[in-house]
N, CA and C atoms as a LAMMPS dump frame, in Angstrom:
ITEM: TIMESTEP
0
ITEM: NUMBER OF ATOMS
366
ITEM: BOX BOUNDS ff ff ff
-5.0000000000000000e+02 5.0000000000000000e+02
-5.0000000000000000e+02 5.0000000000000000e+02
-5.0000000000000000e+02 5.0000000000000000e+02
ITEM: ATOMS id mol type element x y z
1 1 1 N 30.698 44.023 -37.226
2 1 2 C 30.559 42.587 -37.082
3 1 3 C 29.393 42.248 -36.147
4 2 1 N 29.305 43.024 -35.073
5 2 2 C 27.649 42.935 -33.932
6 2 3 C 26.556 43.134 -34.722
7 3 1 N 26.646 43.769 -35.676
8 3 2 C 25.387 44.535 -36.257
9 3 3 C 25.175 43.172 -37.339
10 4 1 N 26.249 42.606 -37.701
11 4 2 C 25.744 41.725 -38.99
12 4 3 C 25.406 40.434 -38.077
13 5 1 N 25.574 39.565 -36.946
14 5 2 C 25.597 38.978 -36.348
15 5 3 C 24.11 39.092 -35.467
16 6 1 N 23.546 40.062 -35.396
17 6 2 C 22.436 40.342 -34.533
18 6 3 C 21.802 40.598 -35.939
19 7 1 N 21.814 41.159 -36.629
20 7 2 C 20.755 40.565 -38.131
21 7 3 C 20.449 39.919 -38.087
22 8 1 N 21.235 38.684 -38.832
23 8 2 C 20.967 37.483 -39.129
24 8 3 C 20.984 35.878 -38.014
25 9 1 N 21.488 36.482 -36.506
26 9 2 C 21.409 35.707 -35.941
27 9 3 C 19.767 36.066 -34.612
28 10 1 N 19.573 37.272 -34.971
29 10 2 C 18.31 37.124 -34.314
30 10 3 C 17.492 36.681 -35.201
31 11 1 N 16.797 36.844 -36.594
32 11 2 C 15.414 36.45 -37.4
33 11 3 C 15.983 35.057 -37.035
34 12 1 N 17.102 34.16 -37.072
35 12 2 C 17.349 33.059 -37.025
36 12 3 C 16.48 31.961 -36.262
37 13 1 N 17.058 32.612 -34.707
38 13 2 C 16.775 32.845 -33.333
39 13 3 C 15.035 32.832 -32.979
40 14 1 N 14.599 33.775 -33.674
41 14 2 C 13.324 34.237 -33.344
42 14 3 C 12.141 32.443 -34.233
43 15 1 N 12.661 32.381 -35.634
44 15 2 C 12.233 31.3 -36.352
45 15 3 C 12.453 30.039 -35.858
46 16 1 N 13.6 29.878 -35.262
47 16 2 C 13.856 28.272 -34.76
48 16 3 C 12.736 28.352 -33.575
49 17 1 N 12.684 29.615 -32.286
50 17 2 C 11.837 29.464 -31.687
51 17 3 C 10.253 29.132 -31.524
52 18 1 N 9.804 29.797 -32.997
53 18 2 C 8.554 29.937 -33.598
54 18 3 C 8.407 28.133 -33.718
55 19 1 N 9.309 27.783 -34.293
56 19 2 C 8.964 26.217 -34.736
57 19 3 C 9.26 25.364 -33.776
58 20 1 N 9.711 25.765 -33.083
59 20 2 C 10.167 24.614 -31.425
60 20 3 C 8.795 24.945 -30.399
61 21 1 N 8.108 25.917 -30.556
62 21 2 C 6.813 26.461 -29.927
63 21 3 C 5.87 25.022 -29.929
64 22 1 N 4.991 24.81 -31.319
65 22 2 C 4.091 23.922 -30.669
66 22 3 C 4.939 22.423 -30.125
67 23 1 N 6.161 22.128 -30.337
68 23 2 C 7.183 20.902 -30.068
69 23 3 C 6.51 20.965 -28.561
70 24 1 N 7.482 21.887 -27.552
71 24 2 C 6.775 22.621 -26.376
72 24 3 C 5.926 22.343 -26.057
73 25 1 N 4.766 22.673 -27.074
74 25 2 C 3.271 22.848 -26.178
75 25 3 C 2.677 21.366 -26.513
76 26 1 N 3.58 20.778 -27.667
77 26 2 C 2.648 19.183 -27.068
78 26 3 C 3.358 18.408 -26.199
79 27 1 N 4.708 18.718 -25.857
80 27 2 C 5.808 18.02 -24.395
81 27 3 C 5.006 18.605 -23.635
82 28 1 N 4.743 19.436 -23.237
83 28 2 C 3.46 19.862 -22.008
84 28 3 C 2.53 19.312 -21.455
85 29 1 N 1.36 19.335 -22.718
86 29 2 C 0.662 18.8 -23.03
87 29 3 C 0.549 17.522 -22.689
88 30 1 N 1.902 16.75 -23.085
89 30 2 C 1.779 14.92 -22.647
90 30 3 C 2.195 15.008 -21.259
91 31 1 N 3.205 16.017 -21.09
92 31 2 C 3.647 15.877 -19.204
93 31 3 C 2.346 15.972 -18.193
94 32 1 N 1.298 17.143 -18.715
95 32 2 C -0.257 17.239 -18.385
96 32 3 C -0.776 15.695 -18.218
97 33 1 N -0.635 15.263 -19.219
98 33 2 C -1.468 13.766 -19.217
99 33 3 C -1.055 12.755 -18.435
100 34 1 N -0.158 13.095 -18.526
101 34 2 C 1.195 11.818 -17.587
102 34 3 C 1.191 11.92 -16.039
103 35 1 N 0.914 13.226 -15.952
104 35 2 C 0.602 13.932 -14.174
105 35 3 C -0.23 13.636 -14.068
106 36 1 N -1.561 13.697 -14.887
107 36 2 C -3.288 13.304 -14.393
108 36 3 C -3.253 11.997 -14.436
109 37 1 N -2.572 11.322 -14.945
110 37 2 C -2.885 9.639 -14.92
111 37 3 C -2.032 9.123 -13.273
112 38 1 N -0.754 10.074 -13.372
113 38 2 C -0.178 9.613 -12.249
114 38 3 C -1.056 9.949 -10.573
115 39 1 N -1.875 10.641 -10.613
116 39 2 C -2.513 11.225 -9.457
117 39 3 C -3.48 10.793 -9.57
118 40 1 N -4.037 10.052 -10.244
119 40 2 C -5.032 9.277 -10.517
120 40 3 C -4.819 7.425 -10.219
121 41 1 N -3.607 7.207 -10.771
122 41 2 C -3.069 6.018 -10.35
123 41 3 C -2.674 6.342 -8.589
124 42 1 N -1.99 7.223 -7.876
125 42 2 C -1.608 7.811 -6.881
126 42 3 C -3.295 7.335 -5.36
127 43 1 N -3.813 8.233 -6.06
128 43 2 C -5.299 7.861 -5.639
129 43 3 C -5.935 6.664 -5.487
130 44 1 N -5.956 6.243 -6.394
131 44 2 C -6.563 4.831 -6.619
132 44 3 C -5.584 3.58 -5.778
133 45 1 N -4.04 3.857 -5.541
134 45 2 C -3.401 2.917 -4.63
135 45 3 C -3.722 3.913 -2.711
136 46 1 N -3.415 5.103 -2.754
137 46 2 C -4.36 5.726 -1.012
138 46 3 C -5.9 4.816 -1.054
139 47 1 N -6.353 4.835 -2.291
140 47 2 C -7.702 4.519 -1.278
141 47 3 C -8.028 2.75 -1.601
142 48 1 N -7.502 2.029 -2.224
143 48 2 C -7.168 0.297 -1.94
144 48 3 C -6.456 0.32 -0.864
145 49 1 N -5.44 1.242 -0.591
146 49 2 C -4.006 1.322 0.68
147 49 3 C -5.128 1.009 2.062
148 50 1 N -6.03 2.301 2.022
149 50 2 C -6.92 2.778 2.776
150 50 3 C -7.937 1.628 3.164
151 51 1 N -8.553 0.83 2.024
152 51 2 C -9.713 -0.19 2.729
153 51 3 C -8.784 -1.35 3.19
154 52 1 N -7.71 -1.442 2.335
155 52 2 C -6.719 -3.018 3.308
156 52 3 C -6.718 -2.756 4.377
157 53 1 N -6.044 -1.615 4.85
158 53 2 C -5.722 -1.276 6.291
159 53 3 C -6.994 -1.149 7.502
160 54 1 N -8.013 -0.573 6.988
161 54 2 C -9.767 -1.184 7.538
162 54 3 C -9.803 -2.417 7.482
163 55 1 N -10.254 -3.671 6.495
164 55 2 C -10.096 -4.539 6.388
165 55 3 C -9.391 -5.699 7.261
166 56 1 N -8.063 -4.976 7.31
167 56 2 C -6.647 -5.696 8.828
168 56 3 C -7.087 -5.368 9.739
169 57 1 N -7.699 -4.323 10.124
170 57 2 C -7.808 -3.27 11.658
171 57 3 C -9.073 -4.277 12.259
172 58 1 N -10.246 -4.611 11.269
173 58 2 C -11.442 -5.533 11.619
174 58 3 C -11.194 -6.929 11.797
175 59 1 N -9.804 -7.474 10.72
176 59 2 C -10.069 -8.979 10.93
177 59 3 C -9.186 -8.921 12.255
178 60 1 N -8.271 -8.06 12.567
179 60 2 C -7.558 -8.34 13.88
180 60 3 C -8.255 -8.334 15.167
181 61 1 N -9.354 -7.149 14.583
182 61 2 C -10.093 -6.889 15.661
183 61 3 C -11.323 -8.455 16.189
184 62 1 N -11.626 -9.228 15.366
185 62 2 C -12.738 -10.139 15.271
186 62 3 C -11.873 -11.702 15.49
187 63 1 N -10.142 -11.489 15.142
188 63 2 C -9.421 -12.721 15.833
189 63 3 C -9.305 -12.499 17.221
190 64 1 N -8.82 -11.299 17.379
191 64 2 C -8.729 -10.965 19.261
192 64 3 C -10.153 -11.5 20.186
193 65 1 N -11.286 -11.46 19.782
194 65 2 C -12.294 -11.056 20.141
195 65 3 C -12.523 -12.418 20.161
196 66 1 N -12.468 -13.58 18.709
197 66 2 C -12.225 -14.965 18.928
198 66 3 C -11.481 -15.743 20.111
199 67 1 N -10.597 -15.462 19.505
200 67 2 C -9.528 -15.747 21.152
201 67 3 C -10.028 -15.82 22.437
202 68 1 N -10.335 -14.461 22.388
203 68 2 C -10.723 -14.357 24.148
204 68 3 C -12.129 -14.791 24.574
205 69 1 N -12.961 -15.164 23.551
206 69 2 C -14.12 -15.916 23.812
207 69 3 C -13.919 -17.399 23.722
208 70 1 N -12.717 -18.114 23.024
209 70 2 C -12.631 -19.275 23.335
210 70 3 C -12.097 -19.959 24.387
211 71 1 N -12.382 -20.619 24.944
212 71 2 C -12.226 -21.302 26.229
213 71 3 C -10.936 -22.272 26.507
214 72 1 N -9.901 -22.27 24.993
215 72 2 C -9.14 -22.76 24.988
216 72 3 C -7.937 -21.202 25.227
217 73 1 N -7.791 -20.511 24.672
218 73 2 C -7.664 -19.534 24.501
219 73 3 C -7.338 -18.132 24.954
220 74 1 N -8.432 -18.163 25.886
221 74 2 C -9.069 -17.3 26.941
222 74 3 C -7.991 -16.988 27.855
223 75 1 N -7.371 -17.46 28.505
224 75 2 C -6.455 -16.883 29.459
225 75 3 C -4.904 -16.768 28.807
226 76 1 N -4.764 -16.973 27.938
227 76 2 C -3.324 -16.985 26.686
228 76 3 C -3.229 -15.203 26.343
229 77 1 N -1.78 -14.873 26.41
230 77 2 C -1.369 -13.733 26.021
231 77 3 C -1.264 -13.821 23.949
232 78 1 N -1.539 -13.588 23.534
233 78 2 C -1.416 -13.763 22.012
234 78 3 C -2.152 -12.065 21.449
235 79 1 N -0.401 -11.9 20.703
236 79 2 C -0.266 -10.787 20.009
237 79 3 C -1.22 -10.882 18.592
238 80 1 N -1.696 -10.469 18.58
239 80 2 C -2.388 -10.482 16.894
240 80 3 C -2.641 -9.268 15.564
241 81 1 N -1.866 -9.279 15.075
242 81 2 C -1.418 -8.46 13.742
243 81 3 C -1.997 -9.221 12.476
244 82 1 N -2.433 -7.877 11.414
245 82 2 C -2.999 -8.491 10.408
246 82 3 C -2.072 -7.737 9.137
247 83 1 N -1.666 -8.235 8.083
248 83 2 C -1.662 -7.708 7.142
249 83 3 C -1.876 -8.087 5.606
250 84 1 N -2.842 -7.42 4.805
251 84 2 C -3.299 -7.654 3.559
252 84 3 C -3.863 -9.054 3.834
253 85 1 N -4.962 -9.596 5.146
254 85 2 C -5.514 -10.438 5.275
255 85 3 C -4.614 -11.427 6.026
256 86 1 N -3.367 -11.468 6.051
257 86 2 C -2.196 -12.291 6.567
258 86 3 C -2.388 -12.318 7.88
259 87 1 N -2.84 -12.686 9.072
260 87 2 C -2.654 -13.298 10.524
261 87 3 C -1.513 -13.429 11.216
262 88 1 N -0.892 -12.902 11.87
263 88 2 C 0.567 -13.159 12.414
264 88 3 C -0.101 -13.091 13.763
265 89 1 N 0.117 -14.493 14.821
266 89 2 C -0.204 -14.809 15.935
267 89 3 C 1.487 -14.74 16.584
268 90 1 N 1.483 -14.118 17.731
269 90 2 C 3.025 -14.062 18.525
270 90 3 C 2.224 -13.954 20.122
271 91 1 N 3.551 -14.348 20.542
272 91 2 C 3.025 -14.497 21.889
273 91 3 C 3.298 -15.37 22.983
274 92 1 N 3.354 -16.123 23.936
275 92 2 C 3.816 -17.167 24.642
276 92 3 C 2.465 -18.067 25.102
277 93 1 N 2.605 -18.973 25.166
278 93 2 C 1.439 -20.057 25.227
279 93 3 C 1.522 -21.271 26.045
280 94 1 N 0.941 -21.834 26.626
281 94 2 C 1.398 -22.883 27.524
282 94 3 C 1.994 -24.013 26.809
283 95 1 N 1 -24.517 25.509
284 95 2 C 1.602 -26.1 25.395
285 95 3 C 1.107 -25.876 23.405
286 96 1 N 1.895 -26.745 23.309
287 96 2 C 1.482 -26.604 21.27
288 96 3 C 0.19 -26.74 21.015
289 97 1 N -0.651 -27.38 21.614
290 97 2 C -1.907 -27.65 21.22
291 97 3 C -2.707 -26.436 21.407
292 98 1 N -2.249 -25.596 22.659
293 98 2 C -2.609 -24.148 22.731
294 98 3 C -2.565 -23.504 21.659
295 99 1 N -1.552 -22.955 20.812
296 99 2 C -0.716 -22.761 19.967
297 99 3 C -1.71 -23.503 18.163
298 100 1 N -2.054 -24.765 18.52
299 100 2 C -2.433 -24.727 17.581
300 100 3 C -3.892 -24.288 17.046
301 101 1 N -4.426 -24.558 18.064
302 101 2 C -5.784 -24.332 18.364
303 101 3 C -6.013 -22.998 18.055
304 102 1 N -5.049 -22.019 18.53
305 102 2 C -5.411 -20.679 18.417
306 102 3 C -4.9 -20.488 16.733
307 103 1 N -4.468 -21.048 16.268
308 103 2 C -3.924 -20.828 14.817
309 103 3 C -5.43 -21.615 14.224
310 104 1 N -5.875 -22.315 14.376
311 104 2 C -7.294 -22.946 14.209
312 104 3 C -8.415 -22.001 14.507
313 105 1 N -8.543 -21.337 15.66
314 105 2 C -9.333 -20.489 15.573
315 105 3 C -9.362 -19.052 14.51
316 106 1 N -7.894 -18.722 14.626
317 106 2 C -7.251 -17.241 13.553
318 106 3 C -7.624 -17.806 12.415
319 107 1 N -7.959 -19.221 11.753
320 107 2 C -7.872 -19.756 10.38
321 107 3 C -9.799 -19.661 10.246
322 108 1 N -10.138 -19.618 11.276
323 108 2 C -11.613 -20.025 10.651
324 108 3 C -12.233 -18.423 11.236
325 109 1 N -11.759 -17.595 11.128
326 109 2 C -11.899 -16.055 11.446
327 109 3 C -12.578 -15.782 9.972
328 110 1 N -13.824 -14.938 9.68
329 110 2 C -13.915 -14.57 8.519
330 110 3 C -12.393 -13.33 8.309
331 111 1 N -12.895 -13.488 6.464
332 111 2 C -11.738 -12.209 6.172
333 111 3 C -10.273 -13.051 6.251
334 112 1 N -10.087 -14.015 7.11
335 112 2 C -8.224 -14.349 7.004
336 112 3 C -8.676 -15.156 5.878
337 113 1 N -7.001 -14.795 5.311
338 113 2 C -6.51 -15.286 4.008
339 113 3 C -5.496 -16.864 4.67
340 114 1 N -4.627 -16.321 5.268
341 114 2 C -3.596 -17.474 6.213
342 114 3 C -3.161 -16.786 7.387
343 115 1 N -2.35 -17.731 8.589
344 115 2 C -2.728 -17.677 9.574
345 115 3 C -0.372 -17.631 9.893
346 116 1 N 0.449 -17.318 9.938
347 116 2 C 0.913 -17.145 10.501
348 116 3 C 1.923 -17.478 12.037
349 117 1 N 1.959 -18.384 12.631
350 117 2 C 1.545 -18.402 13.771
351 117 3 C 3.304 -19.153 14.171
352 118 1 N 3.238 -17.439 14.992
353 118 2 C 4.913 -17.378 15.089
354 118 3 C 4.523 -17.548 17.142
355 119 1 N 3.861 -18.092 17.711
356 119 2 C 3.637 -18.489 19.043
357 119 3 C 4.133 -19.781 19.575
358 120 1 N 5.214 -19.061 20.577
359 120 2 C 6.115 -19.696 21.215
360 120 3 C 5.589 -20.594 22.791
361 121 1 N 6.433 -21.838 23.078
362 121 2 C 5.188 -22.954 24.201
363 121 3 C 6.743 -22.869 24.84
364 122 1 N 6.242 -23.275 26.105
365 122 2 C 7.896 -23.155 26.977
366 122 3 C 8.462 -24.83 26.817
């Protein structure tokens, strides 16, 4: 019964494999394509990821720098965070007009998109 069973169930065996072969090699084949597009898409969001985060690091850097050259401004503690162009002003401030002014200055900053301005007046 082994001997008739390993006959006809290996050529079986061996043929289904033969024909499931190129099935295989084009599932591969597309998983290949599907990986290069994905590491390629992968890439392409690191290095947009990469200039936003330059982009934030400069406009934060050029609102701070506003700030402390304006004369309204100038002696005010104000936190300044950027993201994807977004302005988030925090911080404590003497009086609203402080407060707004500095949201006036963060607004006319090149590079800001909007201005944020979570700064608290006693």
């Amino acid at each position: 019964m082994r001997l008739i069973l390993r006959r006809r169930l290996l050529p079986a065996l061996i043929v289904a494999l033969a024909a499931a072969g190129p099935v295989w090699a084009q599932s591969a084949g597309e998983s290949m394509h599907e990986a290069g597009q994905s590491a390629e898409s992968t890439a392409s969001h690191l290095y947009h990821g990469t200039a936003t985060a330059v982009s934030d690091t400069t406009i934060t850097g050029k609102v701070k720098t506003a700030l402390h050259e304006d004369k309204i401004t100038t002696n005010s503690t104000i936190h300044v965070a950027t993201v994807a162009g977004v302005v988030t002003l925090r911080g404590k401030v003497a009086s609203s007009e402080i407060s707004s002014h500095a949201q006036e200055v963060a607004q006319n900053t090149k590079g800001v998109k909007s201005v944020r301005n979570k700064l608290k007046t006693p």
